[in-house]
N, C-alpha and C positions, 0 to 999 in steps of 0.2 A: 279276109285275113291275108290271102295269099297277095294281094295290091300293097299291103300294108308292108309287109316282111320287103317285099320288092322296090318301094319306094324309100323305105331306110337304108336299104343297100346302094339305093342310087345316092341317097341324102350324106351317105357316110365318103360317099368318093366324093360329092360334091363341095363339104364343107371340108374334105381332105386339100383338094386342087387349089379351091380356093382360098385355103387360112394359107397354103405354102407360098400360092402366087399373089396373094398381099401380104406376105412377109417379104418375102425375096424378090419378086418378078416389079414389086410395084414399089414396096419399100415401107408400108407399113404395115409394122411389128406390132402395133398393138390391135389392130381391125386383124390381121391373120393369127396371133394370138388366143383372138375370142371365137374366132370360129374355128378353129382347133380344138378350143374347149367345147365347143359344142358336139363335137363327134361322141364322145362319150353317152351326150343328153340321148343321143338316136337311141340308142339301147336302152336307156330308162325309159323311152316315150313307147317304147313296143313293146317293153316288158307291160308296163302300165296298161296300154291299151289289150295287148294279150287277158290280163290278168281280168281286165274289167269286161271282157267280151265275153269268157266263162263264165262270171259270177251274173249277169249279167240276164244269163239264161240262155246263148247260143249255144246251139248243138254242137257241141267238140266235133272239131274235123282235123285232119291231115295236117290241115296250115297252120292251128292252134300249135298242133307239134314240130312243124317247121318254124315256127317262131321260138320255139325252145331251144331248137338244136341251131338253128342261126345266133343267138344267143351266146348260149355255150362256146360258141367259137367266134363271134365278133369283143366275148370280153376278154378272150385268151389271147388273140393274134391282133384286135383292132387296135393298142397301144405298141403294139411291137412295129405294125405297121406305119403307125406314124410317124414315130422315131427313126426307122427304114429311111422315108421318103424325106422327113425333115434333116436327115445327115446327108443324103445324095444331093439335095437341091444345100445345102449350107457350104460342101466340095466346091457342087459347078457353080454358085457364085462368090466363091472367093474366102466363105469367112470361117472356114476349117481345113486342115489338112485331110489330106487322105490318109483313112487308118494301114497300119500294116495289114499285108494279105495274109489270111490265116492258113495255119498248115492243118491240113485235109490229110493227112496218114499218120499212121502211126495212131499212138495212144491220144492226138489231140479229134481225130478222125471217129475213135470209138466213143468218146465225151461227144463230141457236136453229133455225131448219131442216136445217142441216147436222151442227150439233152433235148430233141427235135422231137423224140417217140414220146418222149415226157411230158411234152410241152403238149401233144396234141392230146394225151391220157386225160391232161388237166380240160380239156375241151371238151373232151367226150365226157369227164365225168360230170362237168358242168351241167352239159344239155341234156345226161338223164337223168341228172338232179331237177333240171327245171322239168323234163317235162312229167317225170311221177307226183311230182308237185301240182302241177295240172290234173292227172288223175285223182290225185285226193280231194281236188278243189271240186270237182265235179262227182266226186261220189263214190269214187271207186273203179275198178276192172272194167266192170260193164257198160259202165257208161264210157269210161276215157279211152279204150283200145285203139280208138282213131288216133290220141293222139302221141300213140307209141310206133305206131308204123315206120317214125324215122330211126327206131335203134337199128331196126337191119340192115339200112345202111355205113351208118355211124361205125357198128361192132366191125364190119367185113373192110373199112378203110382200117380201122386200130388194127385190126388182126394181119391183114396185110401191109400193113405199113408197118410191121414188126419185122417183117424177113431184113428192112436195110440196117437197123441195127443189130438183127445178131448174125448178119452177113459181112459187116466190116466188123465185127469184132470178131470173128474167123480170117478174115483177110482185110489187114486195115491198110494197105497200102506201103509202100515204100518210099522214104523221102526220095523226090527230085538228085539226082545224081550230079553234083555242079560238073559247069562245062570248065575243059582248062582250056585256058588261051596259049601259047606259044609258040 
């Protein structure tokens, strides 16, 4: 399971690189296109194979629940990141402006802080949705507790990644003080 989870994370930058660099690098749109769409498929083919490896009658392990929690965070951040990488490469060749730079203090500073803690809430709650999901597929507590091992990690990133938004909502910064010329 653990090859599996590791070879979609390689699959997902792979069909990332290359849908952007036969769109833009080579110039076909509809071949980078379709393997663009295909990034999404990665996560249905390990959910799938996840699902089927349990029912299946493998002994739940670790990885079963690394597949979950990879999950829960390739569905929340792997479209954000494509649209990321497809507006940077669409800039540097030519066929978008660059957005304005956003302002980071103030009240637009404690929104992008909360918005970021929220976004990854929706990840975390994702991946102990999938993976209690896994425990009931397999029987219950006793049998699934392997493949809960990853909330301890998952909980202590959300819990600490809570100090930056109610740290700039304490101190959200100050605009930029413009320079005068004369």
């Amino acid at each position: 399971m653990l090859y599996l989870v590791l070879a979609c994370d390689v699959l997902f930058w792979v069909f990332l690189v290359g849908g952007l660099a036969a769109r833009y690098a080579a110039g076909w749109r509809t071949l980078g296109g379709v393997l663009l769409l295909c990034v999404p498929l990665i996560d249905v083919v390990l959910l799938a194979a996840t699902v089927l490896s349990i029912r299946n009658g493998a002994e739940p392990t670790v990885w079963h629940g690394l597949s979950a929690a990879y999950l829960g965070i390739t569905v929340v951040y792997g479209h954000r990141t494509v649209r990321w990488a497809d507006a940077k490469l669409a800039r540097r060749f030519g066929e978008a402006a660059p957005p304005p730079r956003p302002k980071l203090y103030g009240r637009a500073a404690i929104v992008d802080a909360w918005t970021s803690w929220l976004t990854f809430l929706l990840a975390y709650a994702l991946s102990v949705g999938l993976m209690f999901g896994l425990v009931v597929l397999v029987g219950g507590l006793d049998e699934g507790a392997p493949l809960l091992v990853w909330l301890n990690p998952l909980t202590k990133v959300l819990v600490y990644s809570l100090l930056w938004p109610v740290l700039t909502t304490i101190w959200p910064g100050k605009a930029p003080e413009a320079s005068e010329k004369g």
